[in-house]
PyMOL Python script that loads the backbone (N, CA, C, O; Angstrom):
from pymol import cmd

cmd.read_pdbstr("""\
ATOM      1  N   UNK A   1     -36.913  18.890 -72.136  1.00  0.00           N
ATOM      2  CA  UNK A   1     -36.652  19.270 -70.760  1.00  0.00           C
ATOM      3  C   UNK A   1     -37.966  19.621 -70.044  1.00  0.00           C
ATOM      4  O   UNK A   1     -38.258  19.451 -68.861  1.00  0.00           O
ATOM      5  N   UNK A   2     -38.737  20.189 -71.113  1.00  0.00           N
ATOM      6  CA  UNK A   2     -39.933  21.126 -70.285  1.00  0.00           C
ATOM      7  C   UNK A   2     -41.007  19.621 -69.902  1.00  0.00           C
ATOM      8  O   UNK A   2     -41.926  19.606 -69.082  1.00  0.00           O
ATOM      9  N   UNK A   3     -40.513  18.385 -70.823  1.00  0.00           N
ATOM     10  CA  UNK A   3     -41.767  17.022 -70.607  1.00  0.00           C
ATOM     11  C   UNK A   3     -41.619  16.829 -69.623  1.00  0.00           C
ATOM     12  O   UNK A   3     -42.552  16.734 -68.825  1.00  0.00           O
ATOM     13  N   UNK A   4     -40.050  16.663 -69.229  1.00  0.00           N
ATOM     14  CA  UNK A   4     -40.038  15.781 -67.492  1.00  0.00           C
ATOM     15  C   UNK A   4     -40.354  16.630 -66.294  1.00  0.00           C
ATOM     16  O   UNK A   4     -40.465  16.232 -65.135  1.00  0.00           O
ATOM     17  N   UNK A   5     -40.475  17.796 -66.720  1.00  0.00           N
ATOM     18  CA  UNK A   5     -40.590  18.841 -65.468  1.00  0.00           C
ATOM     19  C   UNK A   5     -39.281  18.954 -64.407  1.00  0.00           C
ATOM     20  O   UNK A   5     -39.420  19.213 -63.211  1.00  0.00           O
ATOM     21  N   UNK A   6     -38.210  18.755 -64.954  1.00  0.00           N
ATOM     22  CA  UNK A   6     -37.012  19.453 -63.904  1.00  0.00           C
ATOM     23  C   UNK A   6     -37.438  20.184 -62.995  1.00  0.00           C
ATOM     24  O   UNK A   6     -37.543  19.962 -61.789  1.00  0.00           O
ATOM     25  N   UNK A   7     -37.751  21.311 -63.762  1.00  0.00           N
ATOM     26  CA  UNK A   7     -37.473  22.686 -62.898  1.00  0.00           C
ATOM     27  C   UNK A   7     -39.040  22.523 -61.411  1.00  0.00           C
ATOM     28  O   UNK A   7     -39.244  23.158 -60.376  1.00  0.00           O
ATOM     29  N   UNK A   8     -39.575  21.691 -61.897  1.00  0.00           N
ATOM     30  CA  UNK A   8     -41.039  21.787 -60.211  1.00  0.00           C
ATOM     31  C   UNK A   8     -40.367  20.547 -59.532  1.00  0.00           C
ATOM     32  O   UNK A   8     -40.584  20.437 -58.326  1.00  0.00           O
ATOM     33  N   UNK A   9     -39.559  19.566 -60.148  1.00  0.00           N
ATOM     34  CA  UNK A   9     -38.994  18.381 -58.834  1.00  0.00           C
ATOM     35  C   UNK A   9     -37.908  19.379 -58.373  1.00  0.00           C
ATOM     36  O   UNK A   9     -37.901  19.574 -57.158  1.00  0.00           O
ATOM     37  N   UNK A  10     -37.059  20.001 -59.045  1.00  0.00           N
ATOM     38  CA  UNK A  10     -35.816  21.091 -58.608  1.00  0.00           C
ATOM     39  C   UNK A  10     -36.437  21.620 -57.492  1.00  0.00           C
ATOM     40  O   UNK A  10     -35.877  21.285 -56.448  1.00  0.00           O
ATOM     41  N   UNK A  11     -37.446  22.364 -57.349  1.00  0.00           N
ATOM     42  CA  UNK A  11     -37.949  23.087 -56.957  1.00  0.00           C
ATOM     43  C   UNK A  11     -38.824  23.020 -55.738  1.00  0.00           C
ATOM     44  O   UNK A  11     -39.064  23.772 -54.794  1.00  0.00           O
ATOM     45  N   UNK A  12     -39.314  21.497 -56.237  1.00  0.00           N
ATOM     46  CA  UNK A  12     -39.872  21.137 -54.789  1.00  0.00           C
ATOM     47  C   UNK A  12     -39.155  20.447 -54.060  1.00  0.00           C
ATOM     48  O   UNK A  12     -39.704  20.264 -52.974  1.00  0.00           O
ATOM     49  N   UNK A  13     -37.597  19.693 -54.194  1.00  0.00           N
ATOM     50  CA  UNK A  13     -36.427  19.670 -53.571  1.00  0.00           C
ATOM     51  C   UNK A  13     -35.793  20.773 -53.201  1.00  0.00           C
ATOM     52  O   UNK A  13     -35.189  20.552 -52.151  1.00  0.00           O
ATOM     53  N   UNK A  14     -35.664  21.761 -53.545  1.00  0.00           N
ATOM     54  CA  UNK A  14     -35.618  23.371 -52.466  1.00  0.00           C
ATOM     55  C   UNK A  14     -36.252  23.310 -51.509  1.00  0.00           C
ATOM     56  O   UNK A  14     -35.671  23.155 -50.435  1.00  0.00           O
ATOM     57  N   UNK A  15     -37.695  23.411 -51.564  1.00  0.00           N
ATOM     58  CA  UNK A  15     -38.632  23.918 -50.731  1.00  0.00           C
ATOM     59  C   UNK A  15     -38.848  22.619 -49.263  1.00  0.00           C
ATOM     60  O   UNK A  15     -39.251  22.883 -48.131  1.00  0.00           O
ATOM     61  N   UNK A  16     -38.364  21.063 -49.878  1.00  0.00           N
ATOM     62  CA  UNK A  16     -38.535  20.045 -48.868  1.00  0.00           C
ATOM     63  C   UNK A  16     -37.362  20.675 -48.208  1.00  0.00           C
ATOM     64  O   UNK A  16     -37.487  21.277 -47.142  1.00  0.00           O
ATOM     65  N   UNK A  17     -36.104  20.534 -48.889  1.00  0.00           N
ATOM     66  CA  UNK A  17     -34.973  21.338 -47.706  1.00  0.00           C
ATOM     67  C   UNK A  17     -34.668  22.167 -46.993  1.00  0.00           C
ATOM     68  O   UNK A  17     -33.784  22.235 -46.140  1.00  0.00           O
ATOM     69  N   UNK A  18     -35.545  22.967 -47.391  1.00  0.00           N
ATOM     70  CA  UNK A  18     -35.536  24.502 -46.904  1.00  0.00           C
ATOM     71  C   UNK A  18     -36.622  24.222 -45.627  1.00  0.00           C
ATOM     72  O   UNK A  18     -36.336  24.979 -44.699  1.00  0.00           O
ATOM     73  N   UNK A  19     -37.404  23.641 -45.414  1.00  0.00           N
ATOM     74  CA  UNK A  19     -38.487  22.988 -44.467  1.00  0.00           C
ATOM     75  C   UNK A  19     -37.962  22.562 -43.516  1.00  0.00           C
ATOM     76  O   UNK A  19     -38.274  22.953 -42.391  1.00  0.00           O
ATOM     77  N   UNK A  20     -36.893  21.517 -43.766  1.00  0.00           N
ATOM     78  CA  UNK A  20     -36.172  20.538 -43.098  1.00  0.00           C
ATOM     79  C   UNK A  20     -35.138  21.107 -42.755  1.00  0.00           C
ATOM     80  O   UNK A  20     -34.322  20.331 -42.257  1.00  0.00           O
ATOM     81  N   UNK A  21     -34.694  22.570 -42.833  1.00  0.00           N
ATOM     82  CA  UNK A  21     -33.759  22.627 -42.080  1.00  0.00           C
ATOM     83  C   UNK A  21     -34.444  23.960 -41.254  1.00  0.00           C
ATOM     84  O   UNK A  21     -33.957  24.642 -40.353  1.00  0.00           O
ATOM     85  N   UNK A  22     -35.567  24.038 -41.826  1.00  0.00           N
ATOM     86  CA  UNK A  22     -36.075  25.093 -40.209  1.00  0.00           C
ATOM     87  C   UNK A  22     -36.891  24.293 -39.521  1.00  0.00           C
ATOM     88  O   UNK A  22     -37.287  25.009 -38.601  1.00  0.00           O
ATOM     89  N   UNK A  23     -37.352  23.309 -39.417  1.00  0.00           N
ATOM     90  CA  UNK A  23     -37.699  22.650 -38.608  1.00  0.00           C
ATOM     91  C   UNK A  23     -36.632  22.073 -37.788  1.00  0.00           C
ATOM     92  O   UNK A  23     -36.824  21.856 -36.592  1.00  0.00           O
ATOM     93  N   UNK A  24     -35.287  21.760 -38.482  1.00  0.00           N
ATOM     94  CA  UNK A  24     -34.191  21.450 -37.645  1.00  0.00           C
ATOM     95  C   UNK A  24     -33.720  22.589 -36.642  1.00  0.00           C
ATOM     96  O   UNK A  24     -33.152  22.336 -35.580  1.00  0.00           O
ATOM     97  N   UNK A  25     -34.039  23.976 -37.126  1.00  0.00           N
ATOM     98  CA  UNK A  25     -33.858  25.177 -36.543  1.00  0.00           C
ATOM     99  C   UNK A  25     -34.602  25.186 -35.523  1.00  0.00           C
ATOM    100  O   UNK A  25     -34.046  25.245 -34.426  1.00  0.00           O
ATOM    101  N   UNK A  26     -35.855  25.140 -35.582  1.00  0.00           N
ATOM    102  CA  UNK A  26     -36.952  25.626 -34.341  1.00  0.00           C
ATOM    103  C   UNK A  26     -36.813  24.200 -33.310  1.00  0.00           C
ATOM    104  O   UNK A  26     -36.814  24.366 -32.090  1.00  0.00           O
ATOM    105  N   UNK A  27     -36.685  22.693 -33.948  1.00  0.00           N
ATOM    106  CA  UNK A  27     -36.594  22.045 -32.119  1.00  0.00           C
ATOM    107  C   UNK A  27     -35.300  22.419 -31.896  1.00  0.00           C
ATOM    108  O   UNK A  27     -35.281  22.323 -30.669  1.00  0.00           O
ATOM    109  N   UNK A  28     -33.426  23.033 -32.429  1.00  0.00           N
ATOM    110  CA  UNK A  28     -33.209  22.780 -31.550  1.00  0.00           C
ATOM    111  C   UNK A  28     -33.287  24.063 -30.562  1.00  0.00           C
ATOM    112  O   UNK A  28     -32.907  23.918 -29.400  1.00  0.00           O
ATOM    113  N   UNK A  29     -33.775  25.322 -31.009  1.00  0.00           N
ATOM    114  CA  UNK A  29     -34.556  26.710 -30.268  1.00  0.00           C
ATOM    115  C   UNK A  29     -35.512  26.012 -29.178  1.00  0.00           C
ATOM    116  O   UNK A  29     -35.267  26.123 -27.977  1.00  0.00           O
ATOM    117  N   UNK A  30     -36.577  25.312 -29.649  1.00  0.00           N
ATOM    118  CA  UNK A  30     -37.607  24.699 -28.560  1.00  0.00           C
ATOM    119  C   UNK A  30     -36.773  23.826 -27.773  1.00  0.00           C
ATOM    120  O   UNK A  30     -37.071  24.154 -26.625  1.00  0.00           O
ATOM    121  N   UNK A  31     -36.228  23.250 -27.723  1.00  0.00           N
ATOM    122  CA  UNK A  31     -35.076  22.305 -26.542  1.00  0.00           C
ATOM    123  C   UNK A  31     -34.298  23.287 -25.574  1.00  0.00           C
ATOM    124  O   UNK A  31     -34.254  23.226 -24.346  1.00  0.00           O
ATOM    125  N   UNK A  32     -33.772  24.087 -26.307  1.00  0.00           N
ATOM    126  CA  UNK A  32     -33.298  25.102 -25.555  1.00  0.00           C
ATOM    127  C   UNK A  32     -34.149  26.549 -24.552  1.00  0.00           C
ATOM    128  O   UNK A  32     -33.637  26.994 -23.525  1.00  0.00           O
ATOM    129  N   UNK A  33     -35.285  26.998 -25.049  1.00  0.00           N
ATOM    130  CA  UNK A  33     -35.793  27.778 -24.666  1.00  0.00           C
ATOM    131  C   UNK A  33     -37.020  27.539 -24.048  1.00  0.00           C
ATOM    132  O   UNK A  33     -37.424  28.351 -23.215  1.00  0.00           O
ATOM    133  N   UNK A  34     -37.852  26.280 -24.402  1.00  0.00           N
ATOM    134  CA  UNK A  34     -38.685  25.732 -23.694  1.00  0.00           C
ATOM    135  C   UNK A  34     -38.610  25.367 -22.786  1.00  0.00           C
ATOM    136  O   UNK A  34     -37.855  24.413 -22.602  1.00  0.00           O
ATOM    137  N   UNK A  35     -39.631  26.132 -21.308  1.00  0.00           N
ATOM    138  CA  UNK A  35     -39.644  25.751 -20.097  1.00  0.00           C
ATOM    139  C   UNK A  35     -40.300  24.002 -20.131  1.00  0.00           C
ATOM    140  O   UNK A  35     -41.197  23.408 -20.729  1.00  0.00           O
ATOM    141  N   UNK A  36     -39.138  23.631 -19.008  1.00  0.00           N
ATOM    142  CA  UNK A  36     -40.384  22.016 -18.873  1.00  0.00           C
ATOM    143  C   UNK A  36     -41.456  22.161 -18.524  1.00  0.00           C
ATOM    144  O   UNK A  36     -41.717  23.182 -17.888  1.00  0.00           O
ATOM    145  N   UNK A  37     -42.545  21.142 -18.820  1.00  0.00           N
ATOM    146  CA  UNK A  37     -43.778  20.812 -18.327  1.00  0.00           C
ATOM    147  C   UNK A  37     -43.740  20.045 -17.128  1.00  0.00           C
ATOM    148  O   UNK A  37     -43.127  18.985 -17.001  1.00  0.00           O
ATOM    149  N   UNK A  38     -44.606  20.780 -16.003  1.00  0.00           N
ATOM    150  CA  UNK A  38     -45.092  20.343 -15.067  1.00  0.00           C
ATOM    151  C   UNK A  38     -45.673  19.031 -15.058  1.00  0.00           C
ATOM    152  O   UNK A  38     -46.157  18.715 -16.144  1.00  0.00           O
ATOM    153  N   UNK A  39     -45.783  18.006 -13.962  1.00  0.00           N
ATOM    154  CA  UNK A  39     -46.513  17.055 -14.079  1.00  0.00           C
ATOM    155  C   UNK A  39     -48.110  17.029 -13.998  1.00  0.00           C
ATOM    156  O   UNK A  39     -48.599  17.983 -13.394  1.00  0.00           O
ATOM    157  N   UNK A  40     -48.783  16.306 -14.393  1.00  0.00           N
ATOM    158  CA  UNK A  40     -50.160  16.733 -14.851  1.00  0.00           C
ATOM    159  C   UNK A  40     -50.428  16.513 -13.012  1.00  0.00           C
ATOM    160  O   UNK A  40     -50.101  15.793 -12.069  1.00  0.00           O
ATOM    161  N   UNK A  41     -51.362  17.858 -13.411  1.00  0.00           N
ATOM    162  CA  UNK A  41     -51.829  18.206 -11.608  1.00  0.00           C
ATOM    163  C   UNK A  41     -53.443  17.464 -11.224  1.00  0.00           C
ATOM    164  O   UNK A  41     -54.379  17.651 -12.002  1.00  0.00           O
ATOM    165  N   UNK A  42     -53.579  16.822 -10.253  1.00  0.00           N
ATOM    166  CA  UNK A  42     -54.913  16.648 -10.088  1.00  0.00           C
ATOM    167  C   UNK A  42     -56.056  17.371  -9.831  1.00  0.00           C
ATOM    168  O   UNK A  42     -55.922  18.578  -9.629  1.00  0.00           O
ATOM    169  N   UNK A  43     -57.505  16.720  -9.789  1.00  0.00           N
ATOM    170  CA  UNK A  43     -58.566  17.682  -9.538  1.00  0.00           C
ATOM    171  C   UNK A  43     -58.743  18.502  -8.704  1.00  0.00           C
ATOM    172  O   UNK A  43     -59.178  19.641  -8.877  1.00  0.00           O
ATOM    173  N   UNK A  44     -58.343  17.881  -7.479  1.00  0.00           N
ATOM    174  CA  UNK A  44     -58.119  18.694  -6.106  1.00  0.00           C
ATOM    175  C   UNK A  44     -56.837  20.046  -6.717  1.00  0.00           C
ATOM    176  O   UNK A  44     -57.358  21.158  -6.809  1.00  0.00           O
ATOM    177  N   UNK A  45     -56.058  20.020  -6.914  1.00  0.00           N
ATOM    178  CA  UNK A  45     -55.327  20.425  -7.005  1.00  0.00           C
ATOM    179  C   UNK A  45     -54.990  21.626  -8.019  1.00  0.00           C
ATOM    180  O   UNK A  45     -54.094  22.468  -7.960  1.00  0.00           O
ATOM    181  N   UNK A  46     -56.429  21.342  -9.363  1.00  0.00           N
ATOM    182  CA  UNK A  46     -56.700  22.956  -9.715  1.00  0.00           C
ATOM    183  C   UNK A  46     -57.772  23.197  -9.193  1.00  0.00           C
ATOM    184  O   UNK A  46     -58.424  24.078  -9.754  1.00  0.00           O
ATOM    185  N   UNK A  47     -58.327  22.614  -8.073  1.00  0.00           N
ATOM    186  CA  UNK A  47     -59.963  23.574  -7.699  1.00  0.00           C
ATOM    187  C   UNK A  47     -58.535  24.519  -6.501  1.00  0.00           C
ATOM    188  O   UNK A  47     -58.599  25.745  -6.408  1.00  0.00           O
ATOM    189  N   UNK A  48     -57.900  24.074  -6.068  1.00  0.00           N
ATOM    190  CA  UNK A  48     -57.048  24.453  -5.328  1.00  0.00           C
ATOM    191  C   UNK A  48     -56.598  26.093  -5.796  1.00  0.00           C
ATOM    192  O   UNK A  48     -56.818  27.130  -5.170  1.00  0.00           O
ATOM    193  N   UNK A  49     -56.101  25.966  -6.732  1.00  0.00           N
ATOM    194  CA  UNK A  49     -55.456  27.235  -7.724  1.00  0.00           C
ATOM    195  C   UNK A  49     -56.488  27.903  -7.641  1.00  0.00           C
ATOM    196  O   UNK A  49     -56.581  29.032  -7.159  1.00  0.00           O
ATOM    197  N   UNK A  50     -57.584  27.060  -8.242  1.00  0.00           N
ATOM    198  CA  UNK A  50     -58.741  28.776  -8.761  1.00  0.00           C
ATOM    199  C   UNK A  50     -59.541  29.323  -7.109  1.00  0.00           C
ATOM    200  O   UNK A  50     -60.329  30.255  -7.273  1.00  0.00           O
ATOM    201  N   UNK A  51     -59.451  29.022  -6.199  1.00  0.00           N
ATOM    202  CA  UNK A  51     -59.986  28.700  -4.931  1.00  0.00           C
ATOM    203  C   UNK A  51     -59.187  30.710  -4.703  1.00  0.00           C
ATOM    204  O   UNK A  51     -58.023  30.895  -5.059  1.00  0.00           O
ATOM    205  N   UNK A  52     -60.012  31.889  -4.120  1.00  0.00           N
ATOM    206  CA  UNK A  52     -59.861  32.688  -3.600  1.00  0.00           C
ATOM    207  C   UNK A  52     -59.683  32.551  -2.112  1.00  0.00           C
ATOM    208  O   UNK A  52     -60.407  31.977  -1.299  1.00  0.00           O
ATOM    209  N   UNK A  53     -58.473  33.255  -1.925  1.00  0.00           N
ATOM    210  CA  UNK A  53     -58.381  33.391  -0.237  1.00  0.00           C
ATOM    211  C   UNK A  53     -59.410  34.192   0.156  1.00  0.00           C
ATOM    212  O   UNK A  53     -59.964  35.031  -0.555  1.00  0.00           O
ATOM    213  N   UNK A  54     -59.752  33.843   1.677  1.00  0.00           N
ATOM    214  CA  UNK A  54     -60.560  34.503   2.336  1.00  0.00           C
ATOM    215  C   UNK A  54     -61.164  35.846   2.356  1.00  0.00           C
ATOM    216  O   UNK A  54     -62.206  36.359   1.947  1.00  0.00           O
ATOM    217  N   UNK A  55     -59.808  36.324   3.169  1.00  0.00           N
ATOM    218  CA  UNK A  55     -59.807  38.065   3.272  1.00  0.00           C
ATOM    219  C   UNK A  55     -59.776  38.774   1.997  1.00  0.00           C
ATOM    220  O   UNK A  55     -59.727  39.997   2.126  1.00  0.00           O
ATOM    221  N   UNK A  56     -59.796  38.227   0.514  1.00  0.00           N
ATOM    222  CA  UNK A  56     -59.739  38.359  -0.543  1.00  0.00           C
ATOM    223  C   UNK A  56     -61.027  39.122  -1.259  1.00  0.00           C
ATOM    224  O   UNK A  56     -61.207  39.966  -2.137  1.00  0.00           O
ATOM    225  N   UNK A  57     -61.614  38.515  -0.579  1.00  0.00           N
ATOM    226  CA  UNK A  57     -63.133  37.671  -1.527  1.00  0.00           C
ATOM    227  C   UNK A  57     -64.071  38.930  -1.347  1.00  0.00           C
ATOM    228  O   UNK A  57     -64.957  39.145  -2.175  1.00  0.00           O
ATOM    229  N   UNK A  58     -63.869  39.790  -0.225  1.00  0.00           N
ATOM    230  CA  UNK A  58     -64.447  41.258  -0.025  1.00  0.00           C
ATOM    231  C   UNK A  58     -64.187  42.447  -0.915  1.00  0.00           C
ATOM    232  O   UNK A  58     -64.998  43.347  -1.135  1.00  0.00           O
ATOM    233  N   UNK A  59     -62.717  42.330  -1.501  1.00  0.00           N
ATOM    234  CA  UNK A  59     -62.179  43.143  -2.553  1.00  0.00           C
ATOM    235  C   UNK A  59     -61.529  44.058  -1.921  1.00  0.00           C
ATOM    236  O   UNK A  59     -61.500  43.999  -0.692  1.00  0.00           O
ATOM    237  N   UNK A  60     -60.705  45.354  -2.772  1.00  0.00           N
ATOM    238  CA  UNK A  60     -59.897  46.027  -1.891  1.00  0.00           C
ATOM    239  C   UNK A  60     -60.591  46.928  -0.844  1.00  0.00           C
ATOM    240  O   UNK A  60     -61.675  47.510  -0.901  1.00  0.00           O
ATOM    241  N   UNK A  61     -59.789  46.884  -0.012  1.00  0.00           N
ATOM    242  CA  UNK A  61     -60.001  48.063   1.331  1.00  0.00           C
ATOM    243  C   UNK A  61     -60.120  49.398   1.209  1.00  0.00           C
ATOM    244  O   UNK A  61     -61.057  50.077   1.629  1.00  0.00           O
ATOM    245  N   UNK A  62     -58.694  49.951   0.348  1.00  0.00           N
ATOM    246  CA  UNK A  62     -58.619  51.269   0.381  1.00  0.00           C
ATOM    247  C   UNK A  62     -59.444  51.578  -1.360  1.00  0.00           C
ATOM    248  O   UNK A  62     -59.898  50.722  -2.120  1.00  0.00           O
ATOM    249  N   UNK A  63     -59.412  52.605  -1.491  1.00  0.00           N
ATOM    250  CA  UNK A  63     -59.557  53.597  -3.027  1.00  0.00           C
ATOM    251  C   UNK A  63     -58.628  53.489  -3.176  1.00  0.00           C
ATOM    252  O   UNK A  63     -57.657  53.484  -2.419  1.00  0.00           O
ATOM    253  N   UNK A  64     -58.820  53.309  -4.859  1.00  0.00           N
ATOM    254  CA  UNK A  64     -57.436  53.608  -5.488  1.00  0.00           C
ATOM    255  C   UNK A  64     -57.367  54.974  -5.775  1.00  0.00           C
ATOM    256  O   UNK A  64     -58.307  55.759  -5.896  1.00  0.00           O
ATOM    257  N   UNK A  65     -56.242  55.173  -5.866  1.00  0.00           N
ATOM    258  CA  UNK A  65     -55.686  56.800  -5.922  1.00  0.00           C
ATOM    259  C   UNK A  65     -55.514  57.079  -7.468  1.00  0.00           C
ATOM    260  O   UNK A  65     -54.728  56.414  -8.142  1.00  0.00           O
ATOM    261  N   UNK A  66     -56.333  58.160  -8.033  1.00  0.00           N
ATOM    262  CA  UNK A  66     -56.632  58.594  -9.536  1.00  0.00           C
ATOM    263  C   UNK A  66     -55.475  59.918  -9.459  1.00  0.00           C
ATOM    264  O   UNK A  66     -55.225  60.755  -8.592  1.00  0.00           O
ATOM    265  N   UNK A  67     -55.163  59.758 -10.239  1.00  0.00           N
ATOM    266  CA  UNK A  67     -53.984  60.878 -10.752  1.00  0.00           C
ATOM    267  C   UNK A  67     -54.241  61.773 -11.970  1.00  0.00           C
ATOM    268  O   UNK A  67     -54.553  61.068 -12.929  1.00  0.00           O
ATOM    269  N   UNK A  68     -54.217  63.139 -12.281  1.00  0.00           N
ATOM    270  CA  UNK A  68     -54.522  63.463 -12.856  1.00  0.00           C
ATOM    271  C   UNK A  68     -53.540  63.501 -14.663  1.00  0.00           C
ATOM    272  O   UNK A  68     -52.984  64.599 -14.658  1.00  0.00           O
ATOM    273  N   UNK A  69     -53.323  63.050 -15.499  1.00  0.00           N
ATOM    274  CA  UNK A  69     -52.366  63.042 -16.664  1.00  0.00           C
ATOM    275  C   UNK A  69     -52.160  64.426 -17.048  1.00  0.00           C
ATOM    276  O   UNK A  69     -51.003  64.637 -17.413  1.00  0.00           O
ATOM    277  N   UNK A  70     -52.979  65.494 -17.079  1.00  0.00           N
ATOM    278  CA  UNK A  70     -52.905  66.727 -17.754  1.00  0.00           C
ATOM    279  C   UNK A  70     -52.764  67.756 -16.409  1.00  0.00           C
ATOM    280  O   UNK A  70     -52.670  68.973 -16.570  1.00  0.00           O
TER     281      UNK A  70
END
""", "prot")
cmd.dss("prot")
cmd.show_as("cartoon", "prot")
cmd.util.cbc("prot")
cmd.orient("prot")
């Protein structure tokens, strides 16, 4: 018994199934819970995104207000 090695093909037929059915687990979780992907955006279109508004670009106006914890 111990020549043919049963027990590591046994064993590594566990471990292929056991694989194969959490991988069957997680796409159908990822099908379900995965937001779609956007269509790929052009160049213009992330200088766009990273692009600061105007009145921005000076930083805030007021102080921020510090509070004391203790």
């Amino acid at each position: 018994m111990l020549e043919r090695n049963y027990l590591a093909r046994f064993e590594l037929r566990a471990a292929e199934a056991l694989r194969s059915a959490e991988i069957k687990d997680l796409e159908r979780l990822e099908a379900k819970y995965r937001m779609p992907k956007k269509a790929e955006c052009t160049a213009e279109e992330s200088a766009e995104a990273l692009r600061v508004p105007a009145g921005s670009a000076a930083g805030p106006t007021t102080a921020p207000v510090q509070f004391s914890l203790f």
